[in-house]
Every structure is written in structure tokens, then in C-alpha cells.
C-alpha positions in Angstrom: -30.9 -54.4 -59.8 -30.1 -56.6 -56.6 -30.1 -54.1 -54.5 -29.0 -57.0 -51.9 -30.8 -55.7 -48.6 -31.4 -59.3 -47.5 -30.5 -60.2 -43.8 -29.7 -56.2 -43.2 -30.8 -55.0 -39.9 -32.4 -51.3 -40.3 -33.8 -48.9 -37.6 -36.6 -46.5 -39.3 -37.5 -43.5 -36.7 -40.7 -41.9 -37.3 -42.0 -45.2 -38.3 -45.7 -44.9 -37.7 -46.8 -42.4 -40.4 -45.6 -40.5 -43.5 -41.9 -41.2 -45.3 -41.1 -43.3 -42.3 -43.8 -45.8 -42.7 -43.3 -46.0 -46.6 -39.6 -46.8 -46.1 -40.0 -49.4 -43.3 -42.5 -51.4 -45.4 -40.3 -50.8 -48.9 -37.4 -52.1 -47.0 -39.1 -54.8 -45.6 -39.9 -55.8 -49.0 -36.4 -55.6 -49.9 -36.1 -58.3 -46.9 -34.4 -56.4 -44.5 -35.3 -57.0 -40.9 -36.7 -54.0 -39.5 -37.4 -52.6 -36.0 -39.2 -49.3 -36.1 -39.2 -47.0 -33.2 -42.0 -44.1 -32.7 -43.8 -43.4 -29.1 -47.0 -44.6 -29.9 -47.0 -48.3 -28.9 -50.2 -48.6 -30.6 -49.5 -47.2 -34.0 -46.2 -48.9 -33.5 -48.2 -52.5 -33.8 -50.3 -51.5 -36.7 -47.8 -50.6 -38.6 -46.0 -53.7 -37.5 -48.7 -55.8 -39.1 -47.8 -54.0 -42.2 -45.0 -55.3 -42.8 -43.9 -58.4 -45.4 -40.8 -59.9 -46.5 -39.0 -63.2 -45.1 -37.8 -61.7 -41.7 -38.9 -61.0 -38.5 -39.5 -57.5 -37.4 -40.0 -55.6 -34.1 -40.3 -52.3 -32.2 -39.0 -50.2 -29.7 -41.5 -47.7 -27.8 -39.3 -44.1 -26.8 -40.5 -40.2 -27.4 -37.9 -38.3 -29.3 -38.4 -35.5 -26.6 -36.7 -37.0 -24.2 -33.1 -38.3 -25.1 -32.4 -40.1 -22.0 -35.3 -42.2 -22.4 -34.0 -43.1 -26.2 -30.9 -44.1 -25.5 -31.8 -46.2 -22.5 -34.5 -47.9 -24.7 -32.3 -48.2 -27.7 -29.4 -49.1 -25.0 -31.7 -52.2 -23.7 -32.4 -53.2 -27.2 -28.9 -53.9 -28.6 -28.2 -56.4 -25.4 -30.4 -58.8 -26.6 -30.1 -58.1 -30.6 -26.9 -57.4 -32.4 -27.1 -54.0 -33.8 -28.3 -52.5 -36.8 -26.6 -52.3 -40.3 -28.6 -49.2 -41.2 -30.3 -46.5 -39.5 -32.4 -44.0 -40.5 -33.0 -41.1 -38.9 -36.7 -39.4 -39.4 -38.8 -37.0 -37.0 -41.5 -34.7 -37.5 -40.9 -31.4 -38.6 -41.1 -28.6 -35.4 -43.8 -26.7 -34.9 -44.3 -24.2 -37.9 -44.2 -20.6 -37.2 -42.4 -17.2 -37.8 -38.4 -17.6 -36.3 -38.7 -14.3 -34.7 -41.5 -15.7 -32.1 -40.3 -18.8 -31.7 -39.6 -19.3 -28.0 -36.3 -21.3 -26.8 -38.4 -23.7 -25.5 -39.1 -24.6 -29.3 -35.5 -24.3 -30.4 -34.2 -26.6 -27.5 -36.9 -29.2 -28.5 -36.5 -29.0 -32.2 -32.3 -29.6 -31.0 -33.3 -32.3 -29.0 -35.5 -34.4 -30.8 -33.4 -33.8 -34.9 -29.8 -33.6 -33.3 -29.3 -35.1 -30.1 -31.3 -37.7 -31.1 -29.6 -38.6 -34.6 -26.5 -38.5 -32.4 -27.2 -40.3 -29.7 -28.4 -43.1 -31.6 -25.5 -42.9 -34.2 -23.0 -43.2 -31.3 -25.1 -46.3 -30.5 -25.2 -48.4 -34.1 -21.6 -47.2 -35.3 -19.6 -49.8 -33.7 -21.7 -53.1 -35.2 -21.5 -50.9 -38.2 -17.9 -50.8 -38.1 -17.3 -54.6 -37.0 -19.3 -55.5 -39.9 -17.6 -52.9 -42.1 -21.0 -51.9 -43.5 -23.2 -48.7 -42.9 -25.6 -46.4 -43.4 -26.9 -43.5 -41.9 -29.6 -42.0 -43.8 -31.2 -38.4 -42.1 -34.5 -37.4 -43.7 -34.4 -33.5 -43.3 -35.8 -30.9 -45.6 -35.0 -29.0 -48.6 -34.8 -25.9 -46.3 -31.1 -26.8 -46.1 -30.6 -25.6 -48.9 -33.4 -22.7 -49.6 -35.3 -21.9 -46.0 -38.7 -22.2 -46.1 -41.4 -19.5 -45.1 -42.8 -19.7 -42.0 -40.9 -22.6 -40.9 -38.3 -20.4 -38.8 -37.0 -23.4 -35.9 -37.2 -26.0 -38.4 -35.2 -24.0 -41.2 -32.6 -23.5 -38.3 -32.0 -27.0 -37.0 -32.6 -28.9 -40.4 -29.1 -27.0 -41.4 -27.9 -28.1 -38.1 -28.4 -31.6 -38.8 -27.5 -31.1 -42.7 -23.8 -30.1 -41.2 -23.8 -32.6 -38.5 -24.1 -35.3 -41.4 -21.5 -33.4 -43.6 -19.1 -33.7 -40.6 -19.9 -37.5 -39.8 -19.4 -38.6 -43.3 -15.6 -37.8 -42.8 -15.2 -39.4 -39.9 -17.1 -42.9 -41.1 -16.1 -43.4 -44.7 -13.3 -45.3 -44.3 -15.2 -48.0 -42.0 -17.7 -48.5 -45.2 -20.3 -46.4 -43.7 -21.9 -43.8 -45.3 -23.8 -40.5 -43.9 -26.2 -39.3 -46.7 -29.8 -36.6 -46.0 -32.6 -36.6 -48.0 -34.5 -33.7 -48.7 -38.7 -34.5 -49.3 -40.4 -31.9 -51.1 -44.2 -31.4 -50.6 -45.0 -34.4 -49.8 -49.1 -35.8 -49.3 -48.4 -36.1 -44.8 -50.1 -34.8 -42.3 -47.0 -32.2 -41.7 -47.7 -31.0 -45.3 -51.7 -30.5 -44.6 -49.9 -27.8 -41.0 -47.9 -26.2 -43.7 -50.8 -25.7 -46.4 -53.5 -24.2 -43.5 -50.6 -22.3 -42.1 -49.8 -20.8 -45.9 -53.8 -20.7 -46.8 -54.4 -18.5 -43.4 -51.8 -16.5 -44.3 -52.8 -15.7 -47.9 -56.4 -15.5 -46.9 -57.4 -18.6 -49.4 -58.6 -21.7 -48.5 -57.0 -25.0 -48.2 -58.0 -26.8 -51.1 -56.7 -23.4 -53.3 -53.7 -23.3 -51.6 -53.1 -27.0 -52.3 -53.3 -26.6 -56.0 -51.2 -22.8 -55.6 -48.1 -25.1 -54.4 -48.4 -28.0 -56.5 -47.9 -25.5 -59.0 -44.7 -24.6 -57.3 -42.9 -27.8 -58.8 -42.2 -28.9 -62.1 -43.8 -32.1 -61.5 -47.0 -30.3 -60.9 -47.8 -32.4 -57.8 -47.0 -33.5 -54.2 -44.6 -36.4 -53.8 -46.3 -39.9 -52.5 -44.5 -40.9 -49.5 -43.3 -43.9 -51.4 -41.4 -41.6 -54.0 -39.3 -40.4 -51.5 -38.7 -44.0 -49.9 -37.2 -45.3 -52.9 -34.8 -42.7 -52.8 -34.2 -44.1 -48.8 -34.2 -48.2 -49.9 -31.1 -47.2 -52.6 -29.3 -45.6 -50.7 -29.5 -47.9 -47.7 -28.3 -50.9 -50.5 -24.9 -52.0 -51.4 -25.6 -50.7 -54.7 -25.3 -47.4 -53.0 -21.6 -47.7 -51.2 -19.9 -44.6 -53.3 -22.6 -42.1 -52.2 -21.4 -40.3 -49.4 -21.8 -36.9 -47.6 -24.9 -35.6 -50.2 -28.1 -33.7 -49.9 -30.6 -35.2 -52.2 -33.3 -33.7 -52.6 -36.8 -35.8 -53.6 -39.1 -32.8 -54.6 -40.3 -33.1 -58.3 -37.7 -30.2 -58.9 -38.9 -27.6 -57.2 -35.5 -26.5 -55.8 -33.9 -24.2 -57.5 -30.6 -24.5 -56.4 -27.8 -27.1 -57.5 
């Protein structure tokens, strides 16, 4: 299948590690021209180097915590480039943690850096979206939006935030050819799964490497997704291929959701 990504101009957040850097270089493959955007300028470069494929690509350096200094950056960006035909939007999880400790320090952050930020950035790449009558706005959340997780209290909170956000935004961008679509990761091998399996192990009084094999067993699949599993799921949907997909949770987890 062409999945005809050639020439497309993608922004992958969270591009230095994890899903985001397996979906920036499978794109890149694809021959999209990508600019990734994380806040460490070093990490940014490495990954950089990583990428192949027949275009140019570049970075922008801004911290997710702080949504003034993302939209200027992004804001600078587009007077000098065009726009982007497809954005995806990726940050790390929040802090793990029981909900009824979290602070509202944590909450605010969490808002700030999964929906303010997806907004703000939205509100910036819709328009050359629309002109070119193309889009897509892929937000890589969590299967908690549809089963919360255990001891992920802030992040099962705002992840359903930003699952309704997209559900809303698909309405209001359909008919303009852009699409708003969330992909759910299962356990997958990053360093945010290793928090999660010494939070669980702690917890359970086991160690890590028997609490590793205790959730693998939690999937049908018996295993943890490779961060490339779940960027397939990102590269189709970002194609042409996938223009009738619209408004959908889908989850990349090996099954282990039990819900529809």
C-alpha cells in the first residue's frame, strides 16, 4: 500500500525517546519531512541524525511546561516554514502516584503540558491544514481512557481530558479533510513503562524483573509492545490511506483491554 506520505510536513512531540522517536523515523521513511520538537536540544540532534528518507528535517527546542514558550517557538517557526500537514501530539505520561495525594500542582502540570499544549499547537497548524484541505491530528494518550489505570491517578484524569478534547475537535475539522484520531499504547518497552513496573513491584513487594513477566502476562500477546508497533499504527493513520478514520480511540496493546 502507497501509503503516499511523500512531501508531507509532520510535527512529532516527544520526539527524543519512546513511541515518539519510533514514529518520527517510520515517517521519515515514509518520506515525510519531519521537525520534531522535545526540550532537550541535545537529544533533539541525535535523534536528528536518525533520521532517513529523501527530505530534509529539523527541530524546534520548547519544554511542554511552559505553554507560552511553545507557542512562541512553534509561532517563530511557521514564519519561515509553511506549516505542517500532520501533527502529532505525544508527552510523557505525569508523574505516577495515588489521585488522592496528588497535589494541584501536579494536575495543573499534567493540564498544561497534555491539553493546553495539544491545543495551542492545534490552533497553530489548522489553518495550513485547512488551505491545503488535508490533516491530521494524531494524540498518543493511554488506554486509561477507557479502563483507568492503578496508581496512575493525574494521568487517568487528564488522558480522558484530552480523549474528549479530540472527540470534540473531530466535529469541528472533518469537513476541512482533517481528521482528529488518539492512540492508546499498551505496555510498552519505555522508560515510563520501567516508573510504572517499580511503582507496581514496590507495591506488591516483588521485584522488578517478576513484576515485568506478572504484566506481560496481563495481555494476550503475552508481551510488551516495541515502540515501533505502536508507530505503525501512527504512520497509517497520518496517510491518505487513512482519510475515513475519524474521531476513534485505538488502542495498540496486544489486547489487553477488555473493553470494546
Amino acid at each position: 500500500m502507497d501509503l503516499n506520505l511523500k512531501d508531507k510536513k509532520i510535527l512529532v512531540c516527544g520526539s527524543t525517546q519512546g513511541i515518539g522517536r519510533a514514529a518520527a523515523i517510520s515517517l521519515a521513511n515514509e518520506g515525510a519531512k519531519i521537525t520534531l520538537i522535545a526540550r532537550n536540544e541535545n537529544k533533539l540532534k541525535a535523534v536528528l541524525s536518525e533520521l532517513k528518507g529523501t527530505q530534509s528535517h529539523d527541530y524546534i527546542v520548547a519544554d511542554f511546561s511552559d505553554s507560552k514558550d511553545l507557542k512562541l517557538k512553534v509561532t517563530e517557526y511557521l514564519k519561515s516554514n509553511q506549516g505542517f500537514h500532520v501533527l502529532i501530539n505525544n508527552t510523557g505520561g505525569p508523574r505516577s502516584g495515588s489521585i488522592l495525594k496528588a497535589t494541584l500542582d501536579e494536575f495543573e502540570l499534567a493540564f498544561t503540558m497534555h491539553l493546553k499544549c495539544n491545543h495551542i499547537l492545534t490552533q497553530l497548524v489548522v489553518p495550513f491544514m485547512k488551505k491545503e484541505k488535508f490533516g491530521r491530528i494524531i494524540n498518543v494518550i493511554s488506554t486509561s481512557v477507557k479502563e483507568p489505570i492503578e496508581g496512575l491517578g493525574v494521568s487517568n484524569t487528564i488522558r480522558n481530558a484530552v480523549g474528549n478534547w479530540s472527540k470534540t475537535l473531530s466535529f469541528e475539522l472533518g469537513s476541512y479533510g482533517i481528521t482528529v484520531n488518539n492512540i492508546l499504547p499498551g505496555f510498552t518497552e519505555t522508560e515510563r513503562l520501567d516508573e510504572i513496573i517499580k511503582i507496581k513491584a514496590k507495591k506488591a513487594n516483588t521485584s522488578d524483573k517478576n513484576m515485568r513477566e506478572i504484566m506481560k502476562n496481563y495481555t494476550p500477546a503475552k508481551r510488551f509492545a516495541k515502540p515501533e508497533e505502536t508507530a505503525n499504527a501512527i504512520v497509517f493513520l497520518s496517510s491518505e490511506a487513512a482519510g475515513y478514520i475519524n474521531g476513534v480511540n485505538i488502542p495498540v496493546d496486544g489486547g489487553r483491554t477488555k473493553s470494546l
